[in-house]
Structure formats: C-alpha cells, structure tokens
N, C-alpha and C positions, 0 to 999 in steps of 0.2 A: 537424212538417214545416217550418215557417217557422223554426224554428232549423237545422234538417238543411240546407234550400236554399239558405243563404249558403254555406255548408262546400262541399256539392258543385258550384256554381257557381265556385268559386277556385279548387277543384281539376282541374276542365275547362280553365278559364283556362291555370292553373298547364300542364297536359297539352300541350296546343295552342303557348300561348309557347314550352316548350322544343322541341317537335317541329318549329316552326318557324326555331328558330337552327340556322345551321350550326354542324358539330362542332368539336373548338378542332382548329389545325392544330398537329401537334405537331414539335418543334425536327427532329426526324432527317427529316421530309417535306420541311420546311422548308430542310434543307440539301442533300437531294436535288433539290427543286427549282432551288435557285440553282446548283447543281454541274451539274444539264440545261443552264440558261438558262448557265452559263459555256461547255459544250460548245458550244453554237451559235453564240457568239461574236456575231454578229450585235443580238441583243435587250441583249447584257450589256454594260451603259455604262460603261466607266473613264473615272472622275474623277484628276486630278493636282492638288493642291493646295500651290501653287510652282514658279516654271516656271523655276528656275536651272540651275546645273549638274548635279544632281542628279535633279530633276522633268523637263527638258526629255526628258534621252535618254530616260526611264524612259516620255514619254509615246509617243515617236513607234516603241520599242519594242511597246508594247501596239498602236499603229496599225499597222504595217510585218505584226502577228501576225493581224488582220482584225476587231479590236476598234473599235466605236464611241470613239473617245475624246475628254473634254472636258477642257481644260486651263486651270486657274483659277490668278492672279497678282491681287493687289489694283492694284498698278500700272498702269494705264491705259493709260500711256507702252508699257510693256515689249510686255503685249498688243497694238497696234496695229503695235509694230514687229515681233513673230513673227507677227501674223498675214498681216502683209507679205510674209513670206518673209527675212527679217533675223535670224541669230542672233549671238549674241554668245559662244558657249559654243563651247570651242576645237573641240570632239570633235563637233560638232556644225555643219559648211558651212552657210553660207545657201543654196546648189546643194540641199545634201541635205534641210533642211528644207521648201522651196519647192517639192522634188517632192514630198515627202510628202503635202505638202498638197493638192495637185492627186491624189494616186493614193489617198491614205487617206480614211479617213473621221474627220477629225482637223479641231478646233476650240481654239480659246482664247477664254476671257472672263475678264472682272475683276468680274460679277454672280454676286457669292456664293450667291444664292438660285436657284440652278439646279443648286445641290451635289446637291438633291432628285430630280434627271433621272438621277444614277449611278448604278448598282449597285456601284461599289466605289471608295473616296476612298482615293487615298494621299497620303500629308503628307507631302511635300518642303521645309521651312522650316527657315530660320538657326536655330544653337544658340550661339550668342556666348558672352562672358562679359561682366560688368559691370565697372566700372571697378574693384573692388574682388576682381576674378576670381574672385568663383564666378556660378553657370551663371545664365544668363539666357534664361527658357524661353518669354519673354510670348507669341514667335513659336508656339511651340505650342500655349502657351494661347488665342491669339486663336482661329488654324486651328480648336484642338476647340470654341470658339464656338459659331464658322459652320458646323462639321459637325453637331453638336447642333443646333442651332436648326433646319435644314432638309433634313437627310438622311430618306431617308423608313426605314419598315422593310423588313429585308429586309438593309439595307446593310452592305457587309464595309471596314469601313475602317483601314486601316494604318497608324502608325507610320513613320517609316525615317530622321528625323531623330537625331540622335547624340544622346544623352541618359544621364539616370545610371541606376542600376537602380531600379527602382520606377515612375517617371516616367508608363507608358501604364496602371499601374493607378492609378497616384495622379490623374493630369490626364483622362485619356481615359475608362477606362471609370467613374468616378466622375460623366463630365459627363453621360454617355449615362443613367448609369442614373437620376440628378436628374431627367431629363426623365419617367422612367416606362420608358423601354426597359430590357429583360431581357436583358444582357450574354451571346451564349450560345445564347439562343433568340430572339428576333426584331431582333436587332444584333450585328454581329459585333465582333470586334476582335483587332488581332493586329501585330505588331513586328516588322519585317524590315530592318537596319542595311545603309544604305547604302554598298556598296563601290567609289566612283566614284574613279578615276584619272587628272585631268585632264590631256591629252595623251602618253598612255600608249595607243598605238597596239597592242602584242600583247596588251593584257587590256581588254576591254570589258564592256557587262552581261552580253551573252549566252553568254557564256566564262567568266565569274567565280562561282562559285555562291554563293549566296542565302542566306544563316542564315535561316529563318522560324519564327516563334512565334507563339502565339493565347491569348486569357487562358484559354479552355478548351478541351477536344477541339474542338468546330466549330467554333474563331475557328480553330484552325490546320489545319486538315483543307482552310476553304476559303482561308486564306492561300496554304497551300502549292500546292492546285491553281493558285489563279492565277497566282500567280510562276512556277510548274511552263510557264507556256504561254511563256517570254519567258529563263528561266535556270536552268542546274541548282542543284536547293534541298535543302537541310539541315536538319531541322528538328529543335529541341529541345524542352526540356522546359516552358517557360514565357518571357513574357516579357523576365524579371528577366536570365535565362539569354541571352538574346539580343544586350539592351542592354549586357549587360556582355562581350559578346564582342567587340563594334565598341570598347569600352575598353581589354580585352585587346588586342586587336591595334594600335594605335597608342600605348600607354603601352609595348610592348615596343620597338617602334620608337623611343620617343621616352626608353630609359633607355637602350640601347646608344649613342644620336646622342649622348648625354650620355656614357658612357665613352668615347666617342672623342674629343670635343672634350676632354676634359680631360685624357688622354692626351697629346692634342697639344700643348699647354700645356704639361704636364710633360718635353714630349720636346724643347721649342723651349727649356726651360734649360737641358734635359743636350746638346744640341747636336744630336740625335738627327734626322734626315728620315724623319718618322712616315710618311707618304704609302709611304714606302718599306719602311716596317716592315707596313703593312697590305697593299701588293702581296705582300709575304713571305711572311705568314700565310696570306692565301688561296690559296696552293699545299694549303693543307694540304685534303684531300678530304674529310674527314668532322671534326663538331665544331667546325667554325668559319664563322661565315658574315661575310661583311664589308659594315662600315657606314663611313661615310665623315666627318670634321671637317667643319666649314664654318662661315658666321660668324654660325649662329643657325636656330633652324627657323621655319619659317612654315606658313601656308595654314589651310585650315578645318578641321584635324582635330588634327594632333601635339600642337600649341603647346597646345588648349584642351581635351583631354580629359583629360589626367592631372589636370586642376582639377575636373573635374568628379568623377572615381571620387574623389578626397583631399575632396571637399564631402561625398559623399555618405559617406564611410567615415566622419568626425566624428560623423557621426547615430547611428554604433553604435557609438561611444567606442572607435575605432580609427586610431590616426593613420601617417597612410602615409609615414613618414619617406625610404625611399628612394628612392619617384617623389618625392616635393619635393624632394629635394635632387637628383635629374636635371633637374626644371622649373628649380631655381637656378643651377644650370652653364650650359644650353642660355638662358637667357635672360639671363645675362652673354656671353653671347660676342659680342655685338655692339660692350661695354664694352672686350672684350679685344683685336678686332682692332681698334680706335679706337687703341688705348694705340701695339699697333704697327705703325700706319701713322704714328702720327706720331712715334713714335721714330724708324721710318725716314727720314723727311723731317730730323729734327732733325739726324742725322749726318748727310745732306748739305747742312748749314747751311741748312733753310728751318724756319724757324719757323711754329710750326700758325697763326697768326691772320695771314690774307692769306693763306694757301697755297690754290691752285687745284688741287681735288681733283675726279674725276669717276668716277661710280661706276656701272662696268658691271653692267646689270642690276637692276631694280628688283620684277621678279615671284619671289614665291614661291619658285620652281622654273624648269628649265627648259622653253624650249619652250611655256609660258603665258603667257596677258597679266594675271594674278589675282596684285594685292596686296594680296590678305589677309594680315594677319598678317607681312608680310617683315620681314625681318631688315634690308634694304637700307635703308628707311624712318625704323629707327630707329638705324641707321648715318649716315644721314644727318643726324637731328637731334643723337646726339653729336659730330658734325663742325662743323656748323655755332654749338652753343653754344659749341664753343671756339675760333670765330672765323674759322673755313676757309669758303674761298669754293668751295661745290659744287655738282655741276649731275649731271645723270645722261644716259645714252645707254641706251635699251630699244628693241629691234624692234617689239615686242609691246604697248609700252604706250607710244604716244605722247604720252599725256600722263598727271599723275598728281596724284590730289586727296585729304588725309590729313591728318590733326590731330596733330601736334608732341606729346610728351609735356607740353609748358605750356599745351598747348588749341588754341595757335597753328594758324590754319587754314592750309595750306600746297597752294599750284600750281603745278603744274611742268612744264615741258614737257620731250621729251627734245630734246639736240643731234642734229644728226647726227655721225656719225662720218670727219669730211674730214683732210687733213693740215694746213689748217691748224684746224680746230678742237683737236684734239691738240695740236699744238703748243703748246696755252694751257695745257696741264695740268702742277701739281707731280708732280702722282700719280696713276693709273688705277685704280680699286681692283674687279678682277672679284668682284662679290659672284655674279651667276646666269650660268653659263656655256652661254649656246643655242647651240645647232646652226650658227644661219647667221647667228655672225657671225665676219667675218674676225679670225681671232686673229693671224693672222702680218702684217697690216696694222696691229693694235690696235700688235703688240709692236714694231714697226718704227718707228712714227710716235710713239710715250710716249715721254717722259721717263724716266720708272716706271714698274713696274707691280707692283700687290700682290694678289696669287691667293691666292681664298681656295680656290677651288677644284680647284687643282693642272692645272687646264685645257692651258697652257701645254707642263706636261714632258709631260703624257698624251699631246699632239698633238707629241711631239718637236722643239718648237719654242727650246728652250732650248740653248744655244752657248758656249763659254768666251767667244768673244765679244761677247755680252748678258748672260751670269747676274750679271754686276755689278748693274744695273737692276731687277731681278727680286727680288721680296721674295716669301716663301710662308708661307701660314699654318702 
C-alpha cells in the first residue's frame, strides 16, 4: 500500500490538473472569432504603422469604414501635426482629415508600445535604396521590431511596403515566430502591395483593387476579409506571389518609359518629332498602348523597384539583363537633356558657365509636391557642375532640400513666376508640367523654353511665330 499511495495520489493530481486547464483553442476557432470580432467592427482595432502617403489614406479609410483606428509614426513632429488636423499628403485636405477626426474614431501616436491595443497592424514604411542601389529594408526591419516586441496574440498584421519576393517570410514571419508565436494559428501574417497614386484623382483605394496574400490559409482568409471592408481584393497564392506583382507592375512601366526615351533619342538624330509619332500610334485600337519620353523617372516606386526584382534575381544566379539596361537608359536621360539644353544655348551664342537657366518644376510628377527621386534634382546638379546659374519655379514645392550627387547639401527656394523674374532667364526648362500653371505666360515672357514634356504643342501654344524659341525633347 505505501508504494501503491504515491502512484495513485499523482494520478488524482495528474486527473484534477488536466480537468482543470481549459481546452487548447484551436487555429479555425481562433479565426472565426477574429472574422466575429472583424464583423462588428467596433471591438477590432486597426493599427497603421507609417503615416505617409501611403499609411495616412489607408488609415482614415479603415475610420471613414467604422473601424477603431490607431495610427502610429515614430516622428513626434509629423504626429502632433496630424493630430492637429495638418496633412501634408496631397490626396489627402487638411479639411478632410480634420473632419475625420472629429467624426471617426481615429487616433495618431509615436508610442510604439500601444502596437498591443490593435488587432490588426499594417506597415506603411519607406523602401529606399542604398547608395550603392540595392534595397534598403532597415525601415521594415525596425516596424517588425516594434510589431514583435508588443503585438499581443491574436494579431493580423500586414505587409504593403514594396519589397522583393521573399522579404515577409524572410524579415516578418521569421521575427514573429523567434518570439514563440505560431505563424498561422495564434499570429497572422499576410502582404498586400500598395497601389497609391499620388494626386490621381479618378483612382483611389476604394476603387483600386487590393492584391492580398497570407503566409498561409488564415493569414489570407483574414487579410483579405479585412481589406474586403475598405477595397475590392484579389487574392493569390502566397506572399512571394504578391510582392512580386507590385514589381511586375512598375518594372513594365518602367522598361516601356525606357523604350520611349530611347526612341526619342534616336528619333532627335534622324530628325524625326517622336511626340508625333506616339500621337500616331495611339490611333491604333488594340496592341498598343502609349507611354510617354520625358527627362528621367522619379517618385517612390519606378525608379527603385526594378533594383530591387535585379537584387533579388542575383540570389538565384539570374541576371536580369533587360530591366538594367531600361534602369540605364531612364537614369541617363537627365545626362541627355543637359547635353541638349546646352547645345541649344550654345547656338544661340550663350555659353553653359554663366547661363541663367530656370527649371520648371521640381516634383516628381505632376500636380504633386514629392521629390522623391525627380529627375529635376539631378538636372539641376548636372547644370549647375557645369557652371549655369539655376534656380527653379514649383507651385507645389515652395521650397526644396536634397543632396547633390557630391553629398553637397542643397536649399532652395522657388522663384515666382513675374515678367521680370523671366526676363532673367537664358532658358526655361519645363521638366514637370502642372495643371495651374500659365504656360502661355511662361511662353510669352522666356527667352527659351526647352519642353521636356511636349506641354506647349499639347496646349496648342506653339506659332510659326515662337517655334524658333522652343526646343523639345
């Protein structure tokens, strides 16, 4: 008996402990419940992590939908000024945001440890390149951090940063599962590439549909529910599949802008007015779609993602020979319309060093104030190394602060556009053609004017009496 009494006392023990645990909850309850808790909208907290172009609208979409939502920025600055009612994001009024805030249930902090209060984090952060252009992800490495470190379980958190393929299983769910979470069953995870169109008034999020992916069935099951409440979604087969669709669609963009700039090029020895030859073509109905010259791409996607798919292609000893040599055409063409603006100057007897050149437009694109990546920027500093005295006019970007390809830090303010300011100029050079501004005032009061964007004959502004003056890419 005294050996039997230890045995049947541990197995009482034993009986009682397990009778007393609750049962384990298993992944398909688990995502039933948070697919309830998404229904009601109410209880289910979106997180935005990054509050730029990108994160902002994505956040005040989830508000506007009757979502709790928190919106997190490290920036201190940026936070106090959205939470002001101050946006800076073109697609985005400070009117519009200001009421949100007042009508939604809509928040901003820079206190990353309240990432824990969401039920669902999406990562809105910069994907840059490094000076040596390949991708520079620290921005998403820091984000999966701060999401690892205090997202609680349960949490569905997303991707939608541009990135190469691999990237959310490599950085993301490797961070989640180091801590102990179960990728899948009690943490979600899942990639949805952002397709933001800054100042592109007929496509917004809620009109644009949504690529979404999940590393497994329930990351995208609850990805795509959520997206499902704010844009129509798409969903594929895996992440890898996702990120590389947001690649696909701006490296096709970005090797046609390359067959046309080079085109142009070749059409400005043979004597040819390409401009004229792409109006041509686009008669044709089917089989051709038309992309435009111009004197270099910018902004936060063209310029830096074919660097990114040619990074990642090296790793599987595939070398992407003809996106680089589109990334090398498109990122000479700033080299090329330098050559001829000052060839033009030179045949009207003005020499490039001393020549007063001023360059229309500085953003990206038109109709925005974001120079990222512009082409204008670094038209500016081959002008200036070879001695021209240039200054810029932008609606949109009153002032502008950027580093020189020599490191050189560089301020700038714009002019205005007066007749005597003009008057001072050898040469006008429209790099970004906006909406509101007077081109039949630009073209009146220059001396020159060198279009890169064929602005001018669009707006039928060109006369046997000015085409002398008028230079075109």
């Amino acid at each position: 008996r005294s050996l039997l009494f230890p045995v049947c006392l541990s197995v009482c023990l034993l009986s009682v402990t397990m009778s007393a645990s609750p049962a384990p909850v298993s992944s398909a309850n688990r995502v039933a419940s948070i697919l309830a808790c998404m229904e009601g909208k109410k209880d289910f907290h979106v997180g935005v992590l990054g509050l730029g172009y990108v994160g902002l609208p994505i956040a005040l979409e989830f508000a506007a939908k009757g979502f709790p939502v928190l919106g997190f920025d490290i920036l201190g600055s940026r936070v106090q000024h959205l939470s002001a009612g101050h946006s800076d994001i073109v697609d985005i009024p400070s009117e519009e945001l200001a009421r949100a805030l007042k009508e939604y249930d809509l928040h901003f902090t820079s206190d990353l440890t309240r990432l824990g209060e969401v039920n669902s984090v999406s990562i809105c952060v910069p994907t840059p390149l490094s000076k040596s252009r390949a991708p520079d992800i620290s921005f998403v490495e820091n984000a999966t951090r701060a999401v690892t470190s205090h997202c609680k379980e349960n949490t569905l958190v997303v991707l939608e940063s541009t990135t190469y393929p691999g990237c959310t299983r490599e950085v993301l769910v490797r961070s989640l599962e180091r801590r102990g979470l179960k990728v899948g069953e009690n943490v979600f995870v899942g990639f949805s590439p952002e397709r933001v169109d800054p100042g592109n008034s007929k496509f917004s999020m809620c009109n644009t549909p949504k690529v979404v992916s999940g590393h497994t069935e329930n990351c995208k099951r609850l990805a795509e529910r959520l997206y499902a409440f704010v844009a129509p979604t798409h969903c594929v087969t895996s992440t890898e599949e996702a990120e590389m669709v947001k690649l696909l669609e701006n490296t096709f963009r970005a090797v046609n802008i390359a067959l046309v700039n080079e085109l142009a090029q070749m059409s400005h020895r043979m004597g040819i007015n390409f401009w004229n030859v792409v109006e041509a073509a686009s008669t044709k109905p089917f089989g051709f779609m038309p992309f435009y010259p111009g004197p270099g791409t910018g902004g936060h996607c063209i310029p830096l993602d074919q660097h990114y798919l040619s990074w990642r292609a090296k790793m599987f000893g595939f070398h992407n020979r003809f996106i680089e040599l589109a990334a090398e055409v498109n990122e000479n063409m700033p080299r090329f319309v330098t050559s001829r603006v000052l060839t033009a100057l030179n045949k009207e007897g003005v020499p490039a060093l001393g020549a007063r050149i001023l360059i229309c437009g500085v953003a990206y694109k038109k109709n925005v104030g974001d120079t990222r990546e512009s082409p204008s920027l670094e038209l500016w500093t081959l002008l200036d190394e070879l001695g021209a005295k240039v200054e810029y006019y932008d609606p949109y970007v009153p002032s502008c602060d950027f580093y020189a390809a020599n490191q050189a830090h560089v301020k700038l303010l714009s002019v205005e556009m007066t007749e005597v300011v003009m008057a001072r100029f050898d040469m006008v050079l429209i790099c970004t053609d906006h909406e509101c501004i007077d081109y039949a005032f630009l073209l009146k009061s220059s001396r020159r004017v060198f279009d890169t964007r064929n602005r001018l004959a669009v707006m039928k502004l060109v006369t046997k009496e000015n085409e002398r003056k008028i230079f075109v890419l």
